[in-house]
C-alpha positions as CSV (number, residue, x, y, z in Angstrom):
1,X,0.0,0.0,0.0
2,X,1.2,3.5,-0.8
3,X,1.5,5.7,2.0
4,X,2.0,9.7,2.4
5,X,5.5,10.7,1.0
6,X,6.0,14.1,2.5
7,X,9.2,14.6,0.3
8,X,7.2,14.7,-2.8
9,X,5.3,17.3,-1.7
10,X,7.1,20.7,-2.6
11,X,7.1,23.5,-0.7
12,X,6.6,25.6,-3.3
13,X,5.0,24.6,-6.7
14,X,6.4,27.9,-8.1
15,X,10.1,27.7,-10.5
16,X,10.2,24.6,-9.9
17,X,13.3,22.6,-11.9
18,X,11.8,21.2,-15.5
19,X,13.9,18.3,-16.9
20,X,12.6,15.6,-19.8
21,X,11.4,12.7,-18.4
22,X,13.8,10.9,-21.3
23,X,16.4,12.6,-19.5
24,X,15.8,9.8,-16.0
25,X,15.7,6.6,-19.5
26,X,18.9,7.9,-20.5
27,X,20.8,8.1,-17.1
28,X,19.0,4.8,-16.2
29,X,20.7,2.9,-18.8
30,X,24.0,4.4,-18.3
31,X,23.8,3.1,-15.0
32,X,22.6,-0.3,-15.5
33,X,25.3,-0.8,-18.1
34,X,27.9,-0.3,-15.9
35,X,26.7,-3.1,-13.3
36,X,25.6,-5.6,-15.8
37,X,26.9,-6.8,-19.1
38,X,24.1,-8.5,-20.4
39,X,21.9,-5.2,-20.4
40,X,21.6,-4.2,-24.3
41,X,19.8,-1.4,-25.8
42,X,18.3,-1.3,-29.4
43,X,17.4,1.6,-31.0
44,X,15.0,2.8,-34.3
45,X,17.4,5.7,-35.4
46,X,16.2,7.5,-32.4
47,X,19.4,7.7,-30.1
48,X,19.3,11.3,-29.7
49,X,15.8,11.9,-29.3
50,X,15.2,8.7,-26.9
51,X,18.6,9.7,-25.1
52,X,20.4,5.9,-25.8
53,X,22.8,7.6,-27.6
54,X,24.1,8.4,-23.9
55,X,24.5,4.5,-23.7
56,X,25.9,4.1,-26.7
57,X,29.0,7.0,-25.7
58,X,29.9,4.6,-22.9
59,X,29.0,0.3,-24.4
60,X,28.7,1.0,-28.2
61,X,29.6,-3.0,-28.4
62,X,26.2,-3.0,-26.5
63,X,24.2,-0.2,-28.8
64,X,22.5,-2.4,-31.7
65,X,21.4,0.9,-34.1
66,X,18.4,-1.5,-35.8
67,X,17.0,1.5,-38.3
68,X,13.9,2.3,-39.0
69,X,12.4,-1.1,-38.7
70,X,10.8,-1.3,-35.3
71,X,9.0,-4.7,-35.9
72,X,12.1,-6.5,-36.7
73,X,13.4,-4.2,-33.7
74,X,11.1,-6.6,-31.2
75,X,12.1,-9.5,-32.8
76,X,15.8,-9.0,-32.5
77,X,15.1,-7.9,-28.7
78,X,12.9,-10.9,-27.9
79,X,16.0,-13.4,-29.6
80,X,18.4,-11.4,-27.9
81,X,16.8,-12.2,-24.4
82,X,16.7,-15.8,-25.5
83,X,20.3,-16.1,-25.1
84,X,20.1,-14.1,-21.5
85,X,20.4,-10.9,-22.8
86,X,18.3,-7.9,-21.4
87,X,17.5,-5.7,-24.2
88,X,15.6,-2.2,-23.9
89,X,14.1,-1.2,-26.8
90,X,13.7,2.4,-27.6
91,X,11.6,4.6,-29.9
92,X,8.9,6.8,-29.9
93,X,5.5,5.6,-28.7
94,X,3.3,5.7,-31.5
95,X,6.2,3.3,-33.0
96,X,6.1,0.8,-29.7
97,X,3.9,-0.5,-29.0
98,X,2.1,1.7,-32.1
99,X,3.6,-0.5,-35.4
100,X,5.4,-3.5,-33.5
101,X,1.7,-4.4,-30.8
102,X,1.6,-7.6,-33.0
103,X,5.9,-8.6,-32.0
104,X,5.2,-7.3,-29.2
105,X,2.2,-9.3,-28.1
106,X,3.4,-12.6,-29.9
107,X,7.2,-12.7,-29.6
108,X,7.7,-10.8,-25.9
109,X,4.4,-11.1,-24.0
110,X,3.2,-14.1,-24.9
111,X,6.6,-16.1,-24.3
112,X,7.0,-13.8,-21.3
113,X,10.2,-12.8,-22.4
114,X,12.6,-10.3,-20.4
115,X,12.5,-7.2,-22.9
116,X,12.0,-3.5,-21.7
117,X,10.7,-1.5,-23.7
118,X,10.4,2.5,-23.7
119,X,7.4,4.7,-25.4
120,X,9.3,8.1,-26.0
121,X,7.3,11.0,-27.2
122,X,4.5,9.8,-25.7
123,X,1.0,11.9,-25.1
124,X,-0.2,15.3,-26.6
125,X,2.5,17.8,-25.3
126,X,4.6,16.4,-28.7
127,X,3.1,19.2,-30.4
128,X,4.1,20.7,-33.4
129,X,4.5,17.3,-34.9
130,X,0.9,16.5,-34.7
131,X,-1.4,13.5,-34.6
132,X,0.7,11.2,-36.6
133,X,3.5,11.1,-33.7
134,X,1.1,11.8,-30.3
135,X,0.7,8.9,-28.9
136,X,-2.7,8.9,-26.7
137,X,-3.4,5.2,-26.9
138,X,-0.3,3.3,-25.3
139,X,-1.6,2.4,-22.3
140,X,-4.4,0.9,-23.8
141,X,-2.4,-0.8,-26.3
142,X,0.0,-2.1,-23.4
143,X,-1.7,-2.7,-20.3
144,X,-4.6,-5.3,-22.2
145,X,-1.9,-7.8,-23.0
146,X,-0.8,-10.1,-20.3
147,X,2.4,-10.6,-18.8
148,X,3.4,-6.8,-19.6
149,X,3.8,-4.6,-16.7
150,X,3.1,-0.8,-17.2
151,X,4.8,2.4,-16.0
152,X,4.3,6.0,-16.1
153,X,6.1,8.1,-14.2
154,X,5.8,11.5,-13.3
155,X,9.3,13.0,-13.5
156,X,12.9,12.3,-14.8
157,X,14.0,10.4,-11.3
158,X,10.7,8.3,-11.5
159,X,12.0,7.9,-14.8
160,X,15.4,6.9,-14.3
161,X,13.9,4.4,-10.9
162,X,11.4,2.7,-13.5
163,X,14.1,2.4,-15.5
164,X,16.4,0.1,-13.2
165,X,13.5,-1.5,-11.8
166,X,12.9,-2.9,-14.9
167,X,16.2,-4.2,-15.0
168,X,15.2,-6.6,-11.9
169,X,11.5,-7.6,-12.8
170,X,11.2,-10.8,-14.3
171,X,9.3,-10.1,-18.0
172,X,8.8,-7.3,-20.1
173,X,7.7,-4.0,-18.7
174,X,7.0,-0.7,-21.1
175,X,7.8,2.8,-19.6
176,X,6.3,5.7,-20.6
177,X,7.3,9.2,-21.2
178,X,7.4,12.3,-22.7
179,X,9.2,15.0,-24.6
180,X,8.5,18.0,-23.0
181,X,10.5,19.3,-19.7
182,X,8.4,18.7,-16.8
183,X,8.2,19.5,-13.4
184,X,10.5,17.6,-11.1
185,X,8.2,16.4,-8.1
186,X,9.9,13.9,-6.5
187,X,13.4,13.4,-4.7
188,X,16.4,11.0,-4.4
189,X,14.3,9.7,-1.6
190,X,11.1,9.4,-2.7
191,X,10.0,5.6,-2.8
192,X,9.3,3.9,-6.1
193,X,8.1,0.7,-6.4
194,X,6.1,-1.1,-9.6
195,X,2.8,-2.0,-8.1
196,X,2.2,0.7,-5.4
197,X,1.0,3.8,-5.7
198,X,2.0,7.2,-3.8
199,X,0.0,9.3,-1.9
200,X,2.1,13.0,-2.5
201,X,-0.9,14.8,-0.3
202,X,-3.3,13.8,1.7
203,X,-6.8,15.1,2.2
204,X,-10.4,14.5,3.3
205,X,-12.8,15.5,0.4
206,X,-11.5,14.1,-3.3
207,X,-8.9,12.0,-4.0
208,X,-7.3,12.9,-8.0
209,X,-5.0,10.3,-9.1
210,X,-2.9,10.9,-11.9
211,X,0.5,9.9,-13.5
212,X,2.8,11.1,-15.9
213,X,3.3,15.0,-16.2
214,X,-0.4,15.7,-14.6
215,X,1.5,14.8,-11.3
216,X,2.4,18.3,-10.9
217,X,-1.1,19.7,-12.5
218,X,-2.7,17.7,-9.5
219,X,-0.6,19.3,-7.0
220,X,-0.9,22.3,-8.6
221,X,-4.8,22.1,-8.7
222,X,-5.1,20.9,-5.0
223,X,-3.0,24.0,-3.8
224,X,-5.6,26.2,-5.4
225,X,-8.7,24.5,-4.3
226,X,-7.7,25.2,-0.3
227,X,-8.9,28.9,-1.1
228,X,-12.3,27.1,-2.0
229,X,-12.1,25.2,1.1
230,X,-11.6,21.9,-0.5
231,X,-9.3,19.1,0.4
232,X,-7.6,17.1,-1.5
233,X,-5.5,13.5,-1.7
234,X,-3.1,13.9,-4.4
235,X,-2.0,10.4,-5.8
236,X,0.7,9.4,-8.2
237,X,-0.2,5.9,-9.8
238,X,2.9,5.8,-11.6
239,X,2.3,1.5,-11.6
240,X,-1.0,1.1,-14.5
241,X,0.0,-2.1,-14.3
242,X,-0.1,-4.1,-11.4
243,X,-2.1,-1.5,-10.0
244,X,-2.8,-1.0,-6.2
245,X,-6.1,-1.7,-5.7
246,X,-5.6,-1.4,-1.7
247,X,-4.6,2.4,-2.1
248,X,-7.0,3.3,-4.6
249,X,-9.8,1.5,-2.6
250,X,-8.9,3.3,0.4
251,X,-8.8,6.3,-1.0
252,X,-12.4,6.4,-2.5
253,X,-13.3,5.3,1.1
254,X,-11.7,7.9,2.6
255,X,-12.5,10.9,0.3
256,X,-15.7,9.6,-1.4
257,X,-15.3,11.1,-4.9
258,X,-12.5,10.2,-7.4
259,X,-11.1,12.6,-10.4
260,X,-8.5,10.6,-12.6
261,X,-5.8,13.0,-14.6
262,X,-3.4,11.6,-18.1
263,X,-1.8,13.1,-20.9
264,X,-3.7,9.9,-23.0
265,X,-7.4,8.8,-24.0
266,X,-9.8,8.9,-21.1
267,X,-10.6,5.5,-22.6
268,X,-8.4,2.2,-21.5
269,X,-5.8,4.4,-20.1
270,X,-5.2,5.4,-16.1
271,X,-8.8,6.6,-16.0
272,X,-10.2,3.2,-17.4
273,X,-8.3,1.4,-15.0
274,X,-9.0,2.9,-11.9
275,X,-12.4,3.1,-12.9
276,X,-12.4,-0.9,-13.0
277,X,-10.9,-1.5,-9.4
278,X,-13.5,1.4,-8.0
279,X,-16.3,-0.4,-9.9
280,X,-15.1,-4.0,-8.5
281,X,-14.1,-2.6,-4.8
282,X,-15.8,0.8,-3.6
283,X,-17.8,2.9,-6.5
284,X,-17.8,6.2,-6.1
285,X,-18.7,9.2,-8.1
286,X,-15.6,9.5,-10.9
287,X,-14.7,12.1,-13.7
288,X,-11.8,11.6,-16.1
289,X,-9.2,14.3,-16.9
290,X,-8.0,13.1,-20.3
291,X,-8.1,13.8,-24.0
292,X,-11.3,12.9,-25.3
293,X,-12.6,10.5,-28.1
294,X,-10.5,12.1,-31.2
295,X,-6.7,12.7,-32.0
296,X,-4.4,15.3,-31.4
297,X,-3.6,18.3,-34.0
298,X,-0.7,20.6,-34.6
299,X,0.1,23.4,-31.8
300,X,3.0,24.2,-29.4
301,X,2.6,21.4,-26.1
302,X,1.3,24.5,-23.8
303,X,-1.4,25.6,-26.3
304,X,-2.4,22.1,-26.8
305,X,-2.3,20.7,-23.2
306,X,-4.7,23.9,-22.5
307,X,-6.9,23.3,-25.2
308,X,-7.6,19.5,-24.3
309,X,-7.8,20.9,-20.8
310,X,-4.8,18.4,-19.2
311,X,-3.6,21.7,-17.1
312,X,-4.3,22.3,-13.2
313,X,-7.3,24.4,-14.6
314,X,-9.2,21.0,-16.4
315,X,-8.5,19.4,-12.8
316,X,-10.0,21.7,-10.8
317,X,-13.2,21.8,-13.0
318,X,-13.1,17.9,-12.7
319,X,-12.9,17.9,-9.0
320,X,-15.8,20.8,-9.0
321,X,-18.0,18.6,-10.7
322,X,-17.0,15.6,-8.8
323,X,-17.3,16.9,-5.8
324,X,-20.8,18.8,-6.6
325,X,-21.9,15.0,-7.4
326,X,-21.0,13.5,-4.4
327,X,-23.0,15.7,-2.0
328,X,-25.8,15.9,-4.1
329,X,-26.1,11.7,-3.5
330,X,-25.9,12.7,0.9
């Protein structure tokens, strides 16, 4: 069970450090090649952009440059770990799982074998590059298929910890993250751990779970809503998959309304999943902060994360609503 981290709460919410969460992948591997030789990465002609190129500076005997071809990508990674090998695989996301779901689901999940894989570029806040290259859909993609576990964290450190962690859970694990410099929310300290979830505030009358960059949004949002004299739990469900159904649970009990916040579809992604444990364990009222049924367009990642209303602004409607809902069922 997550409990109450009160080093990921800041003290202030205002210039706080921004750093890509591709920045915590990069340093991650660099790390894990140093204590263990069998850790390979394979990349789609995306070493700069993914940050393996830092890997491949230090073990370019370890650096497999595979091209533009990221379904024969998963196939090499899932012979590779075969022979004891533990490959990450890196490219954008709308490339993995996007064009490789079927290697993926036949070649890695279904033989359960150790590959890592990394969705770069994932979520709206791309930008200028448009629908073609904003993955919205990965977690739905990913977290359906069994055996797979599912990260998303909030920050480059969560980044760089989901990154090793991979490293020692048995079977393949995707990590998410994004382009975009975002808010740094957590510490050195602060635990990680696939399958729990944190609780980075606590509070009595909604409870907004969130993951990814809308960590900070949350925090953001629950700050502002004191002056309305409303509490807030802030939680970072960086695990989709496992999820914690114990903290989750709890938290609905305790707060009585739920508000779920992702740069991704409010369909299959964080919001779906959540949904499902609240609808198994403790319903509750629920509203979704995601993008809604349609794809992205072209826009700089501020303009676009406002329009599709994945800012501390969208939350605080959410909870609003959320909240209205649950004392109109007293």
């Amino acid at each position: 069970m997550g409990g109450i981290n009160p080093r990921a709460a800041l003290a202030s919410l205002e210039n706080v450090e921004r750093v890509p969460q591709r920045d915590g992948f990069g340093h991650g591997l660099v790390e894990l090649g140093a204590k263990d030789k069998n850790v390979v990465v394979l990349c789609a002609d995306l070493a700069d952009s993914t940050r393996t190129s830092w890997f491949k500076e230090k073990y370019p005997d370890r650096f497999i440059e595979v091209g533009i071809a990221e379904q024969n990508m998963m196939g090499v990674a899932a012979g590779l770990s075969i022979e004891g090998k533990i490959p990450y695989v890196s490219t954008y996301a709308v490339f993995c799982p996007g064009r490789n779901w079927d290697q993926l689901r036949v070649s890695v999940c279904y033989d359960r074998r150790n590959v890592k894989l990394s969705g770069a570029h994932a979520g709206i806040s791309v930008g200028p590059d448009g629908a073609t290259h904003q993955a919205l859909e990965d977690l739905a993609m990913t977290r359906c298929l069994p055996n797979l576990t599912v990260l998303a964290p909030c920050d480059w450190l969560e980044a760089k910890k989901a990154t090793i962690a991979a490293h020692s859970h048995a079977g393949p694990v995707y990590i998410r993250f994004g382009r975009e410099k975002v808010p740094v929310v957590t510490t050195d300290k602060t635990p990680f751990k696939i399958g729990r979830a944190e609780i980075f505030r606590d509070g009595e009358d909604v409870c907004v779970v969130a993951c990814g960059s809308l960590v900070y949004e949350a925090l953001v949002a629950a700050k502002e809503l004191e002056k309305d004299g409303i509490d807030v739990m802030v939680i970072n469900n960086h695990s989709i998959k496992p999820i914690d159904v114990r903290t989750l649970a709890d938290a609905a009990k305790k707060t009585g309304c739920v508000v779920t916040a992702e740069e991704h579809q409010i369909a299959g992604g964080l919001g779906g999943v959540v949904a499902e444990v609240l609808a198994e364990n403790y319903p509750v009222p629920m509203k979704r902060v995601g993008t809604p049924d349609k794809f992205g367009e072209s826009g700089s990642p501020d303009e676009l994360m406002a329009k599709y209303g994945l800012t501390s602004a969208g939350i605080i409607a959410a909870v609003k609503e959320t909240v209205k809902r649950k004392g109109a069922m007293k």
